[in-house]
DOBAPA-380841 format. One record per atom (N, C-alpha, C, CB): z, x, y; residue in one letter. Coordinates in steps of 0.02 Angstrom, whole numbers, plus 50000, padded with zeros to 5 digits. Each point is the difference from the previous one (the first is absolute). Glycine has a CB too. Layout:
REM residues N
ZXYA ...
This chain:
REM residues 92
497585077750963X 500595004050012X 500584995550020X 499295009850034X 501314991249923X 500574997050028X 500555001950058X 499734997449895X 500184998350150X 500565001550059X 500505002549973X 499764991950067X 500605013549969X 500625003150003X 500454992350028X 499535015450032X 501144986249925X 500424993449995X 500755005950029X 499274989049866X 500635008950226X 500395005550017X 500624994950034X 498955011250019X 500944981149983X 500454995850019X 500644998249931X 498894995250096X 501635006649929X 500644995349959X 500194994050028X 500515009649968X 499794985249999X 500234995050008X 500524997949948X 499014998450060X 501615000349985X 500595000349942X 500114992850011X 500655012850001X 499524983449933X 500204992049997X 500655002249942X 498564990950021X 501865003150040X 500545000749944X 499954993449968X 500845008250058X 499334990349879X 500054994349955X 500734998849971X 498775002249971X 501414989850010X 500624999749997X 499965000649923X 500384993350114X 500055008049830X 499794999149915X 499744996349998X 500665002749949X 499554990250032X 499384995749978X 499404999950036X 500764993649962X 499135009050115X 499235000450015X 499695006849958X 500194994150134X 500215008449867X 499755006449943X 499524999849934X 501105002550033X 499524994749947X 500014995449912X 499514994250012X 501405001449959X 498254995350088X 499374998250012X 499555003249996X 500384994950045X 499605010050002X 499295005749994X 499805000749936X 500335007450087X 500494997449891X 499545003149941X 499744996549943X 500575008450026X 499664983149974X 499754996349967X 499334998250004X 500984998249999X 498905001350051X 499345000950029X 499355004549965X 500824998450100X 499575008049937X 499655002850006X 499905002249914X 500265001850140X 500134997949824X 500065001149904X 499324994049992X 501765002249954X 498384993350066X 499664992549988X 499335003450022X 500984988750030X 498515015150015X 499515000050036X 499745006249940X 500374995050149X 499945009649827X 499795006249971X 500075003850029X 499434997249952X 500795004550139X 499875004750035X 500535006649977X 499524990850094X 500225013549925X 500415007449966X 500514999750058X 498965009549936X 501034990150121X 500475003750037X 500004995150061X 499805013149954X 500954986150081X 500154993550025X 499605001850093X 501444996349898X 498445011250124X 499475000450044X 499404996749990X 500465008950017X 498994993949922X 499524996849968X 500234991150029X 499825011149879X 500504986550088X 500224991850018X 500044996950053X 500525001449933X 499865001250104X 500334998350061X 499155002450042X 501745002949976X 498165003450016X 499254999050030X 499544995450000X 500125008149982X 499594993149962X 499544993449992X 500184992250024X 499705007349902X 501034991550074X 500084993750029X 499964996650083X 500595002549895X 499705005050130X 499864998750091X 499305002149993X 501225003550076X 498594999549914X 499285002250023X 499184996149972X 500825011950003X 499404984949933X 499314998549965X 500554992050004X 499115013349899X 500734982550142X 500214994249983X 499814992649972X 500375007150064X 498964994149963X 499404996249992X 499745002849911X 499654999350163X 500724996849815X 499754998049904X 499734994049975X 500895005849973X 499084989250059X 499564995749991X 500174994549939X 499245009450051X 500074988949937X 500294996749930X 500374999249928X 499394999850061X 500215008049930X 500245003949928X 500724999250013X 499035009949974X 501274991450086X 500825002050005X 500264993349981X 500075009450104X 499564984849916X 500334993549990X 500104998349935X 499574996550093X 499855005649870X 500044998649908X 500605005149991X 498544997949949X 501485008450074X 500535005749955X 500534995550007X 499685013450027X 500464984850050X 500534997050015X 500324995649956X 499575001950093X 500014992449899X 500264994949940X 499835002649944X 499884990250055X 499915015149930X 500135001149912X 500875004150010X 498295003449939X 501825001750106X 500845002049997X 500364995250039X 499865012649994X 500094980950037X 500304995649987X 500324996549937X 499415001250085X 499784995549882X 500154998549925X 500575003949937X 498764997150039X 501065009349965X 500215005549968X 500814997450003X 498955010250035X 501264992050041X 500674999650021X 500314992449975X 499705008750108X 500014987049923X 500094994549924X 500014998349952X 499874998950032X 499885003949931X 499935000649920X 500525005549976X 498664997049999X 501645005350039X 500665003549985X 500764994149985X 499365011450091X 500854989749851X 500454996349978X 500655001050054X 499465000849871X 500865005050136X 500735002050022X 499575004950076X 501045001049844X 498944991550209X 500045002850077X 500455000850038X 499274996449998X 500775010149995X 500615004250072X 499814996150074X 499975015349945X 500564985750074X 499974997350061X 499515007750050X 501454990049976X 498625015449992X 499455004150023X 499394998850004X 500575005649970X 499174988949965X 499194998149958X 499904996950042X 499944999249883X 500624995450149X 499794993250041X 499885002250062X 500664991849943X 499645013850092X 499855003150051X 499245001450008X 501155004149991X 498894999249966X 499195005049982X 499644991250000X 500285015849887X 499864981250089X 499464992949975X 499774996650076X 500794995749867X 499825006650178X 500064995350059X 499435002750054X 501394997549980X 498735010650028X 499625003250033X 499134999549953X 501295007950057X 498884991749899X 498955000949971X 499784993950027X 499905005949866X 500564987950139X 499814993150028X 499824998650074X 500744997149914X 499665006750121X 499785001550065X 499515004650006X 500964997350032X 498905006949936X 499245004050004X 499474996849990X 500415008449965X 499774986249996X 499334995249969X 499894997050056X 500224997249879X 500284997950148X 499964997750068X 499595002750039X 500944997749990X 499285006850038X 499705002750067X 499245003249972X 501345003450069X 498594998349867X 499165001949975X 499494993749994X 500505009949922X 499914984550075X 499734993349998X 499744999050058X 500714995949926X 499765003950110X 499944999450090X 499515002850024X 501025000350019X 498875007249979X 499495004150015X 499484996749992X 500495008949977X 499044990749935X 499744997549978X 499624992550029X 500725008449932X 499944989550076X 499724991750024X 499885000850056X 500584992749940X 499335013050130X 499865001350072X 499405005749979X 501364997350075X 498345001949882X 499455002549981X 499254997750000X 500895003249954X 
């Protein structure tokens, strides 16, 4: 049985932190940016698999000819995710 989800929590975001998410969250498959934003605070511990996804939409984002300074954004933050999944990993 699933808990009743009787807590709100309002975050404000500036555009481009926006225009991150939903890059994101387009990039992950997730349907709906709750769905996202959930899982990401809540299921954080992904392990290795996350490190391969990681560098394959790294790669991807490189192998793109004409990078927005949006792409490089998005490129900057998947790099710091790798980071800190590395980190984990290596205190493992």
């Amino acid at each position: 049985m699933t808990a009743r989800r009787d807590k709100l929590v309002k975050v404000r975001f500036s555009q481009e932190e926006f225009s991150l998410l939903e890059t994101l969250r387009r990039t992950t498959g997730s349907e709906s940016r709750a769905v996202f934003i959930r899982r990401r605070a809540l299921e954080p511990e992904i392990g290795t698999q996350a490190i391969a996804d990681l560098v394959g939409q790294v790669g991807v984002t490189l192998n793109i000819q004409d990078v927005s300074r949006q792409k490089l954004d998005h490129l900057a933050l998947l790099l710091g995710e790798l980071t800190l999944e590395l980190r984990r990993v290596k205190k493992s």
